[in-house]
RODO-2510 file (C-alpha; in nm, 4 decimals, decimal comma):
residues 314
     n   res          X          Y          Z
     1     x     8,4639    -1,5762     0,7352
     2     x     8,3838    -1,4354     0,4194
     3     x     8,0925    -1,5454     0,2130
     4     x     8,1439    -1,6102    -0,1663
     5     x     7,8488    -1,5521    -0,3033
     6     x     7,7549    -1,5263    -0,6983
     7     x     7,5563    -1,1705    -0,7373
     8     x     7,1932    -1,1829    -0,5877
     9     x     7,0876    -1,1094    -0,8944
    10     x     7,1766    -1,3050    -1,0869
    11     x     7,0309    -1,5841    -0,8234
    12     x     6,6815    -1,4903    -0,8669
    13     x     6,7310    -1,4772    -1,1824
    14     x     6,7830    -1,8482    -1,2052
    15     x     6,5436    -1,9264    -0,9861
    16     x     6,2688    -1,7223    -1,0942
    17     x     6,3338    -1,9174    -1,4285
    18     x     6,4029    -2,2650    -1,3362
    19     x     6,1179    -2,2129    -1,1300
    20     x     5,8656    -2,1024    -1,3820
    21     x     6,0176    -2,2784    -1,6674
    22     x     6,0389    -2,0186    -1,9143
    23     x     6,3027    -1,6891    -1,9430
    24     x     6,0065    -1,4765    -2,0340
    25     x     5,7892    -1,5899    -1,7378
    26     x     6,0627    -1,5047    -1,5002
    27     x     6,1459    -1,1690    -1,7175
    28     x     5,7507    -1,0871    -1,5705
    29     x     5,7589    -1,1522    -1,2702
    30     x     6,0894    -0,9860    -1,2009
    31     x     5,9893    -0,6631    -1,4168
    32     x     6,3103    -0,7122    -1,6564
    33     x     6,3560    -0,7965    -2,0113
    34     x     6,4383    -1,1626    -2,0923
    35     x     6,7525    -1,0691    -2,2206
    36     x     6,8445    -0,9269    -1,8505
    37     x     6,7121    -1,2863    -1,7216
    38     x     6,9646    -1,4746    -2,0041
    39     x     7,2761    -1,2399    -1,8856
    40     x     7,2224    -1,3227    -1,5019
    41     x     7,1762    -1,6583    -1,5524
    42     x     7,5002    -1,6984    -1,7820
    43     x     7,6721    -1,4561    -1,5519
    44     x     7,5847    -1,6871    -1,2651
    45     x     7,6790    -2,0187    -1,4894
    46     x     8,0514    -1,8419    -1,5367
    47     x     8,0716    -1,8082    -1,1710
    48     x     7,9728    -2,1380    -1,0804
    49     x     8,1792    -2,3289    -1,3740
    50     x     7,8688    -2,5257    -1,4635
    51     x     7,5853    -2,4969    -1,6996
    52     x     7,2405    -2,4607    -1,5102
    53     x     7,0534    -2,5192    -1,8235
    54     x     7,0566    -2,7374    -2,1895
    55     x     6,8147    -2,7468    -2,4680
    56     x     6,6215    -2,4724    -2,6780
    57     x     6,6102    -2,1213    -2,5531
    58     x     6,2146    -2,1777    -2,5808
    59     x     6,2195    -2,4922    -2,3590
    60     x     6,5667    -2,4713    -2,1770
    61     x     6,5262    -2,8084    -1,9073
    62     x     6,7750    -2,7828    -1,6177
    63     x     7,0961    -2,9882    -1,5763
    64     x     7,1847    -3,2378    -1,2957
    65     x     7,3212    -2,8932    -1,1548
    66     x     7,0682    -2,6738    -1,1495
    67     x     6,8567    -2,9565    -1,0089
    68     x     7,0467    -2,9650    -0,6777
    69     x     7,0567    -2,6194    -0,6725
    70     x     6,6859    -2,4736    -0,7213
    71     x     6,5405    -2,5926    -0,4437
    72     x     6,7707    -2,5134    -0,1702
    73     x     6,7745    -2,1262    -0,3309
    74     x     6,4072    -2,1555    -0,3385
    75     x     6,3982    -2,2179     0,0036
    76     x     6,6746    -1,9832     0,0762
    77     x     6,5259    -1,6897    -0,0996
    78     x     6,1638    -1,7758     0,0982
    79     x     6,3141    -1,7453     0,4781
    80     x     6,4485    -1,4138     0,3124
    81     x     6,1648    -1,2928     0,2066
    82     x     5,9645    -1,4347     0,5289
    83     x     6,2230    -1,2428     0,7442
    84     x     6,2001    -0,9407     0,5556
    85     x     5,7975    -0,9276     0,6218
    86     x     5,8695    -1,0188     0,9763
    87     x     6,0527    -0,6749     1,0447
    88     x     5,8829    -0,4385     0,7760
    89     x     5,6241    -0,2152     0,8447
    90     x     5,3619    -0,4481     0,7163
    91     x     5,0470    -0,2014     0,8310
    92     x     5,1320     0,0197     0,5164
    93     x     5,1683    -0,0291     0,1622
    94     x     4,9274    -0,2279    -0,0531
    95     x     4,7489    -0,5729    -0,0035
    96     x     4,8153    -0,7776    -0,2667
    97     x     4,4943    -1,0351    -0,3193
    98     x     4,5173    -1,2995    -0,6087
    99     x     4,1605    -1,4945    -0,7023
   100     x     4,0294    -1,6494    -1,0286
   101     x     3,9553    -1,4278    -1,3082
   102     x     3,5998    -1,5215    -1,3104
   103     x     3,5558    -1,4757    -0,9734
   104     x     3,7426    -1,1274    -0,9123
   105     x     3,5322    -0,9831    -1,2174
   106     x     3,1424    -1,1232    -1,1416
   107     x     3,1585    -1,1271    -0,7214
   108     x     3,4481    -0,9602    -0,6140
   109     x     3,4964    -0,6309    -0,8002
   110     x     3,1455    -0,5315    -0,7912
   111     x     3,1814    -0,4962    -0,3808
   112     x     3,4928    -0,4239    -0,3570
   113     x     3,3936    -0,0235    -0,3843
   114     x     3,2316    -0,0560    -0,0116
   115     x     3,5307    -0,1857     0,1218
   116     x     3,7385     0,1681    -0,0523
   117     x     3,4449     0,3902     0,1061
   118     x     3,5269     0,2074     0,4386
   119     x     3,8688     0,1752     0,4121
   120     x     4,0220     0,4664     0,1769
   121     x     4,4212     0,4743     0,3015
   122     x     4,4130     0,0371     0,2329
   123     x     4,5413    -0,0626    -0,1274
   124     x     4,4490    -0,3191    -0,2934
   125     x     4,5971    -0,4934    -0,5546
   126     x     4,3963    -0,7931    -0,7355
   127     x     4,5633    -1,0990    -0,9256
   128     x     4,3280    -1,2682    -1,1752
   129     x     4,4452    -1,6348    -1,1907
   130     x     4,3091    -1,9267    -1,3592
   131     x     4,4674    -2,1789    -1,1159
   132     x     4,4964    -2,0975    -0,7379
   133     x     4,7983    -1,9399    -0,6551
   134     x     5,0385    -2,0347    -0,3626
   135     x     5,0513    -1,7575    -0,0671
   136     x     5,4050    -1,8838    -0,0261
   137     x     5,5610    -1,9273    -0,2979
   138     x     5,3681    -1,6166    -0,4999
   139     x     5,4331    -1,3664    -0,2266
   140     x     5,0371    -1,3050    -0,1814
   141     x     4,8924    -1,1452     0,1360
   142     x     4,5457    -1,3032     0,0685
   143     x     4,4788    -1,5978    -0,1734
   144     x     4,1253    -1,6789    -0,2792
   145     x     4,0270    -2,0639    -0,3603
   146     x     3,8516    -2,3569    -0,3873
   147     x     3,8815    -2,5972    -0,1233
   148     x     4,2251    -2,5271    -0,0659
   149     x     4,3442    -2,6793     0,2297
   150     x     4,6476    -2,4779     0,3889
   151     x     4,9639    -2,7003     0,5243
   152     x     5,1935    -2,3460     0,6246
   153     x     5,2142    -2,2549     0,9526
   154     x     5,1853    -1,8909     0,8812
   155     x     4,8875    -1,9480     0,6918
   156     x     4,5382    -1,9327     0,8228
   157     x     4,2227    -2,0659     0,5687
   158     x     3,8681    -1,8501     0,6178
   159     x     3,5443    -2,0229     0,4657
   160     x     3,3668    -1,8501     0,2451
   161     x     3,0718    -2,0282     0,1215
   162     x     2,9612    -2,3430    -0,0343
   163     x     2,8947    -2,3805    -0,4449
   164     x     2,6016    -2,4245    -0,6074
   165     x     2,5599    -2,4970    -0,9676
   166     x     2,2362    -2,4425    -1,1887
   167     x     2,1312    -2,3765    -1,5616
   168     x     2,1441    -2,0216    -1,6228
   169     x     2,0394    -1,8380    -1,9920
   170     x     1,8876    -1,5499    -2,1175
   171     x     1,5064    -1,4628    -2,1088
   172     x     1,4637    -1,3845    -2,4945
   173     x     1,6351    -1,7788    -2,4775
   174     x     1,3890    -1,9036    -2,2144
   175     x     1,0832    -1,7964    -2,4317
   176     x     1,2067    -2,0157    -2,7159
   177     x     1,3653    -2,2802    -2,4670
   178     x     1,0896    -2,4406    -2,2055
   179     x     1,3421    -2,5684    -1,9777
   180     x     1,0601    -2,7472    -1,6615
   181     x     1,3036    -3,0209    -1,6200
   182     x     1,6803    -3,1650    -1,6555
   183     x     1,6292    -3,3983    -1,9649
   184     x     1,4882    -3,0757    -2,1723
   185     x     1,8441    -2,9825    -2,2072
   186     x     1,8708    -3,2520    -2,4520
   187     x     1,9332    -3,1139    -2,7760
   188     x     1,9236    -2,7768    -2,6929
   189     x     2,2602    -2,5300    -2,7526
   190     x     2,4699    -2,5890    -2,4482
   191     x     2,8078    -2,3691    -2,3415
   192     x     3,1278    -2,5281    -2,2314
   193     x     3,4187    -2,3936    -2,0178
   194     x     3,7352    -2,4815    -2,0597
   195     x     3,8846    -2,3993    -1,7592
   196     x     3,5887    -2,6114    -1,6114
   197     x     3,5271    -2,8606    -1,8610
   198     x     3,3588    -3,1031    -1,5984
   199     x     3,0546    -2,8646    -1,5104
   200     x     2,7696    -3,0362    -1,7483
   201     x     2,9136    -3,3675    -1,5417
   202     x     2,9081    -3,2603    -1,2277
   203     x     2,5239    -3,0789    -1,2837
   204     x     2,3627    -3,3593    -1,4252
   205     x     2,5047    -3,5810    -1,1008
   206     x     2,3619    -3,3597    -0,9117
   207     x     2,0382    -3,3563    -1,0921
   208     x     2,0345    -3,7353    -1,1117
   209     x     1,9646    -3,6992    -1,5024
   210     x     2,2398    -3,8844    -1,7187
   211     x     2,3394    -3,6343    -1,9698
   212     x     2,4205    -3,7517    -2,3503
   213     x     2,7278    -3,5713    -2,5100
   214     x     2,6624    -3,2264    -2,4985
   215     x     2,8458    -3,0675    -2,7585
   216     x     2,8226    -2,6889    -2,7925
   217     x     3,0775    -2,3899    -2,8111
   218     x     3,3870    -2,3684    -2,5445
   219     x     3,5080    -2,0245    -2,4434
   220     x     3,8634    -2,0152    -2,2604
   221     x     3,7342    -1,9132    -1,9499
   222     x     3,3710    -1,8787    -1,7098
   223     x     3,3246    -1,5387    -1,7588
   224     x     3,3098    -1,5359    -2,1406
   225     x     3,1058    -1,8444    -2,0630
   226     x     2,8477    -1,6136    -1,8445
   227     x     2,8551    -1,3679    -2,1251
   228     x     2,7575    -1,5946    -2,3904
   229     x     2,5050    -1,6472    -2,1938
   230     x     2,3595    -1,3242    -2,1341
   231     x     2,3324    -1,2600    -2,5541
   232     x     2,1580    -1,5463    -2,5757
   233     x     2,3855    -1,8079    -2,7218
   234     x     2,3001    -2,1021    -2,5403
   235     x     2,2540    -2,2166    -2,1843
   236     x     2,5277    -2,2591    -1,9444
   237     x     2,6332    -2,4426    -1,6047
   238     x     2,7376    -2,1263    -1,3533
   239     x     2,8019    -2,1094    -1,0014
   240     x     2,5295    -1,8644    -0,8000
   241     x     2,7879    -1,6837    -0,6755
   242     x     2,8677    -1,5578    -1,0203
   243     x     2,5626    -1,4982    -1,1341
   244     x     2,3600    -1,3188    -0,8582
   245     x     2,4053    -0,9795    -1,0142
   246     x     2,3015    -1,0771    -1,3751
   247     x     1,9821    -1,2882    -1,2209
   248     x     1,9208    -0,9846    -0,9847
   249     x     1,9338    -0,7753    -1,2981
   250     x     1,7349    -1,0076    -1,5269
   251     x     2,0187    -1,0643    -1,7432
   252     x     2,0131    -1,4450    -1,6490
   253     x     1,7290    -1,6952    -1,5184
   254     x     1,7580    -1,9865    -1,3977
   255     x     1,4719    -2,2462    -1,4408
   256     x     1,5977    -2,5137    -1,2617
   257     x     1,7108    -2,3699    -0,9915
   258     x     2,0919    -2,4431    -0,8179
   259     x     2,2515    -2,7863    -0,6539
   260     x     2,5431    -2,7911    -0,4063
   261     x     2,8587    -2,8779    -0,5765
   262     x     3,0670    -2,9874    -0,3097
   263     x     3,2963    -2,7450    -0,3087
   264     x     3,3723    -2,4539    -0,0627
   265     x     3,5453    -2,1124    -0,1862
   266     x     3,7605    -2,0383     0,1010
   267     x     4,0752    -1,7189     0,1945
   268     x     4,4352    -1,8049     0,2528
   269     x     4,5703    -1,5370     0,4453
   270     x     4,9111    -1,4980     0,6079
   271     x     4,9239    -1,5135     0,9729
   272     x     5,1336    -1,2279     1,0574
   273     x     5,0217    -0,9450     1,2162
   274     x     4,8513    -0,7183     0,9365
   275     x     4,6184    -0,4419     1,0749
   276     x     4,5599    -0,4015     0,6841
   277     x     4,4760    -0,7488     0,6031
   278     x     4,2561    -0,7820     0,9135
   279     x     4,0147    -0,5649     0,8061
   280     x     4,0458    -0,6305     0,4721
   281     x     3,9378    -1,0416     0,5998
   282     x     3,6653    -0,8854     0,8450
   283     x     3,5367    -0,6995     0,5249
   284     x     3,5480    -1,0187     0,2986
   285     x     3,4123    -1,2224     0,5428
   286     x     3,1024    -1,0002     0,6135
   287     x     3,0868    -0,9838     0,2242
   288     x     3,0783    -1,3854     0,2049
   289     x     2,7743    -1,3718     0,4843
   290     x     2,5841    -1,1775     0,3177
   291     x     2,5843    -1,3103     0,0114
   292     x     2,2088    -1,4575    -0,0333
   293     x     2,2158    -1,8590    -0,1078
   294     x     2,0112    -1,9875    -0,3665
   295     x     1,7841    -2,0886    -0,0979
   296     x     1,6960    -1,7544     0,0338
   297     x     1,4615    -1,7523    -0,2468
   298     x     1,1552    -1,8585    -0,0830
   299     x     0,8528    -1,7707    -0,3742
   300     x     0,9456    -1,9050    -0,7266
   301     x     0,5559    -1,8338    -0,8910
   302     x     0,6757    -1,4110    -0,8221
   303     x     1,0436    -1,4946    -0,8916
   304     x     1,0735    -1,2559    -0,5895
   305     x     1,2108    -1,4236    -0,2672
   306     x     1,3114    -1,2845     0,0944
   307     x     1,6621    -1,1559    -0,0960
   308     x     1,4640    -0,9608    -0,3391
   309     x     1,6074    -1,1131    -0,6227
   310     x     1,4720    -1,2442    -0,9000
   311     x     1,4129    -1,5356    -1,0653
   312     x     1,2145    -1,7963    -1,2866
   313     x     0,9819    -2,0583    -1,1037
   314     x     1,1016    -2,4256    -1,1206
***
């Protein structure tokens, strides 16, 4: 029997909208103008005899219509693209890797030139996010989070390593700042993160000192944060993971020393057969070991522990 189907097309073009909530946001991600995006969807909308959406072009919401249908084209449009993977030549082409912005810039960039010497013919392609992304729905080969646990059966979760958290600033800050102890925070200039607006919170819990409001400049997202704290605008919560190189560098010191957070940075990866993607793991993995924890620092009076790095005694 014959299928009658509206035009593919114009399908993702719904869905990628309805999805994401916005014409322009689906106009990105599908690498057309929103004007293409408007024409599908009313294309599809004459086909169907209904209207998908109502309201403002800005903020269209989706009628009792479009309701039924996004999921089950969602879904539809997923065991496509899963099929797809399943018979493509997956051990060529380019890895696509998605991470927070923060993260990809201070830790991951910075190594990621061993894994091209090692690895010259593997692509990759990185996603700067400030929310983690979903390997399913976001068509990633590798997803890099925080404590994300992974409820796809094609998906496999790596640990990383734990977080720690600790006061970093800048030594021409430290000389006017004598930071020996949590409460001598008090009333000095403190940083904020939006995208982590919690961090003072969670420190101070972990330091068992009960921090008054803090207020202080908030940048939009940790690695302005990291740089405001470099030029010596005020101290700032960071995890050690972000701030090795600038401590190893004496860009940053931190006085105080680091607490565990709680938290675990781990790799989503799909579990399909990827030559590409294993090594890429092995690599990141490897990477992750070798990262030095704050502990590794064994002599705080030389600020010069068995990593080499250093640092500022407690």
């Amino acid at each position: 029997m014959k299928r009658h189907l509206p035009p593919l097309n114009a399908l993702r073009a719904f869905e990628a909208a309805a999805r994401l909530g916005r014409m322009t946001a689906a106009a990105d991600e599908l690498a057309v103008t929103p004007g293409a995006i408007s024409r599908q969807v009313l294309l599809l909308e004459s086909r169907m005899g209904v209207r998908l959406f109502e309201g403002s072009k800005s903020k269209p919401q989706l009628t009792a219509a479009g309701q039924i249908l996004l999921p089950a084209l969602s879904s539809a449009l997923d065991q496509i693209e899963a099929a797809v993977r399943a018979v493509s030549d997956i051990d060529h082409g380019t890895l696509d890797v998605s991470c927070f912005s923060t993260f990809t810039v201070k830790w991951l960039i910075p190594r990621l030139y061993h894994f091209n010497a090692l690895h010259p013919d593997i692509e990759v392609r990185l996603s700067a996010a400030e929310r983690s992304a979903d390997i399913d729905r976001e068509r990633y080969d590798l997803v890099i989070a925080v404590d994300e646990a992974t409820h796809a059966d094609h998906a496999e979760t790596l640990p990383l390593f734990p977080e720690w958290l600790g006061l970093v600033l800048a030594p021409s800050l430290a000389v006017r700042i004598k930071l020996r102890k949590p409460a001598d925070v008090a009333r000095k200039p403190l940083l904020h993160t939006k995208t982590r607006s919690n961090a003072w919170e969670m420190w101070s819990n972990s330091v068992g000192y009960s921090l008054p409001h803090a207020p202080g400049p908030e940048f939009e997202h940790y690695y302005f944060t990291i740089e405001a704290a470099i030029g010596g605008l005020g101290i700032c919560v960071a995890p050690w993971h972000l701030v090795i190189d600038d401590i190893r560098n004496g860009r940053l010191i931190a006085p105080l020393g680091f607490q565990p957070s709680g938290y675990q940075y781990v790799a989503k990866r799909l579990r399909h057969p990827n030559k590409r993607l294993d090594e890429f793991c092995a690599w990141l993995l490897r990477q992750a070991q070798e990262t030095p924890s704050p502990q590794d620092r064994i002599d705080w009076s030389t600020g010069v522990g068995r990593t080499g790095m250093r640092s500022s005694p407690p």
